[in-house]
C-alpha positions in Angstrom: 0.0 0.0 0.0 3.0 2.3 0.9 4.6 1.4 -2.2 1.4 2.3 -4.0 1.4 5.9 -2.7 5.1 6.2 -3.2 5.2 5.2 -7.0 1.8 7.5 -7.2 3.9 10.8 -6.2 6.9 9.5 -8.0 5.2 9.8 -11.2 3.2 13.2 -10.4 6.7 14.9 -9.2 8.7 13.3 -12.8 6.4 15.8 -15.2 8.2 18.7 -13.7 11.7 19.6 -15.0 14.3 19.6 -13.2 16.1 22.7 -12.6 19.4 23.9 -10.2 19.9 26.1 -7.8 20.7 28.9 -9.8 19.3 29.6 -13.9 19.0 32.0 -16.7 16.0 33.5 -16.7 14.4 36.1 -19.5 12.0 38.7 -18.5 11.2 39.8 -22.2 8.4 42.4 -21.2 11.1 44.5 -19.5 13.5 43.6 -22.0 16.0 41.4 -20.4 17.6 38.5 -22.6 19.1 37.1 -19.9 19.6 37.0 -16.6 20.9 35.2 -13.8 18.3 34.0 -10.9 19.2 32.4 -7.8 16.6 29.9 -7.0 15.2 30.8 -3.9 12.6 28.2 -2.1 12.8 30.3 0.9 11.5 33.2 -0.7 7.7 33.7 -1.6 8.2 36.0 -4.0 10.8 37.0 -6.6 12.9 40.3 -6.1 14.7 41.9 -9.0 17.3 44.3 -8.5 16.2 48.3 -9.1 17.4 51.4 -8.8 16.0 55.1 -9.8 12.4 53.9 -8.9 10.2 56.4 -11.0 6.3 56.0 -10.0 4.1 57.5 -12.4 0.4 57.8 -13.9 -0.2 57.1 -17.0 -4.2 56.3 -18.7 -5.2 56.2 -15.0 -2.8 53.2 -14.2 -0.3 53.3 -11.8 2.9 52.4 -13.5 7.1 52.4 -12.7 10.0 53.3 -14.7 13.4 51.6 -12.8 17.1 50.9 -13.9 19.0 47.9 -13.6 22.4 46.5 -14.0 21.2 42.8 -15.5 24.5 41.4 -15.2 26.9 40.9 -12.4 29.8 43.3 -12.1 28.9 44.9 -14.3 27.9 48.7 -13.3 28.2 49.8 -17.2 25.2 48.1 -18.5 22.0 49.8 -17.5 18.3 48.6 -18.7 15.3 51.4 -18.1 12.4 49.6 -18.3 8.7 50.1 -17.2 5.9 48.2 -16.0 2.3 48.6 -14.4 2.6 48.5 -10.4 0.0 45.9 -9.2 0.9 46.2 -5.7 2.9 47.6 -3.4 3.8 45.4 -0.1 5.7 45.4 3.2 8.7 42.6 2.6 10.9 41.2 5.1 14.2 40.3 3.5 16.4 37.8 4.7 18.2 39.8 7.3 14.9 40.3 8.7 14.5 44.1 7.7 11.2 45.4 6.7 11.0 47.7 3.6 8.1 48.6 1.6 8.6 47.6 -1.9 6.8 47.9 -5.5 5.4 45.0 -6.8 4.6 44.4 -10.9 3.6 41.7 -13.2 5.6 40.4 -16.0 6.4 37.6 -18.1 9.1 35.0 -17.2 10.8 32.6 -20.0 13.2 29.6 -18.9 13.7 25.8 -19.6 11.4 26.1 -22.5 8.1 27.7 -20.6 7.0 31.1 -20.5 4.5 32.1 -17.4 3.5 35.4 -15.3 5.0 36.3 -11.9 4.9 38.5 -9.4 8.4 40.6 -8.7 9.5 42.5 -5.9 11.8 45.8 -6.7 14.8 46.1 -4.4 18.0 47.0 -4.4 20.3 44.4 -4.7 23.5 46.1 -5.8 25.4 44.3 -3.3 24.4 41.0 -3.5 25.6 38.3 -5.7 22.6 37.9 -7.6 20.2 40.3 -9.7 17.1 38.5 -9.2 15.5 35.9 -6.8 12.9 33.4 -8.1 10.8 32.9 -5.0 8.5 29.7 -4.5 5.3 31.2 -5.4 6.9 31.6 -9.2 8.1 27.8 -9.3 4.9 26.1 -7.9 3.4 23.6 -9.8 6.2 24.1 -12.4 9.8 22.5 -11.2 11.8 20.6 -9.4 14.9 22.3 -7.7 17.9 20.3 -7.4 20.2 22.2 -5.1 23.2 20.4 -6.1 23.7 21.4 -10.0 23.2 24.6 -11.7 22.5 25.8 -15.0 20.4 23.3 -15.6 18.1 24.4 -18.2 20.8 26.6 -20.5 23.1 24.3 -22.9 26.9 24.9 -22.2 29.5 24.6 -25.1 31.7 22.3 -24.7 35.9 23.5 -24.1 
């Protein structure tokens, strides 16, 4: 009977991909090609790094312009990009400070699916990875692995 149940939830958890701890991630609506996301389980929700937070108004919507340096050490590069707000939340970050943060909505592409999430804008200047991919954005969709990275993203061969 144990067996059963065990062979049951084998075969529901082996239609979800399996993905590492850390990925390349697109957000094409803001016009990212690629960047890196640390899979974060403990998180709930994703946070991307931001900087020069603009909030404006535009057809009655409440929308954000913000900067970002997409890739790691790399101060030079700068994206603008905008987005509508659909929230704006108190989050406690891992340190267990409070801050109040925007929220927006925007299309995620990686191992071959594209879906909707919700992302947190921080600033993350300092730490080693532009964007967390909280739990809420993985549900239902992978399987983490924390041992291997990269996981989804060919690499050439030396």
């Amino acid at each position: 009977m144990e067996s059963d149940k065990n062979i049951q939830i084998m075969k529901k958890i082996r239609k979800y991909p399996l993905i590492g701890w850390r990925e390349w991630v697109a957000l094409p609506e803001l016009g990212i090609a690629k960047i890196k996301a640390k899979i974060d389980t403990g998180a709930r929700t994703s946070a991307l790094h931001a900087f020069s937070l603009r909030p404006f108004i535009e057809d009655n919507k409440q929308r954000i312009s913000f900067d970002l340096h997409p890739v790691q050490h790399n101060n030079q590069l700068v994206v603008t990009c905008v987005a509508d707000v659909v929230d704006r939340r108190m989050v406690t970050d891992s340190g267990g400070h409070e801050e109040e943060r925007f929220v927006i909505q925007t299309l995620i592409t990686m191992a071959g699916q594209a879906w909707p999430i919700e992302i947190t804008l921080t600033e993350r200047e300092n730490m080693l990875f532009r964007m967390l991919l909280g739990r809420s954005a993985l549900r239902k969709r992978f399987i983490v692995n924390p041992a291997r990275s990269f996981l989804t993203t060919k690499v050439r061969q030396k």
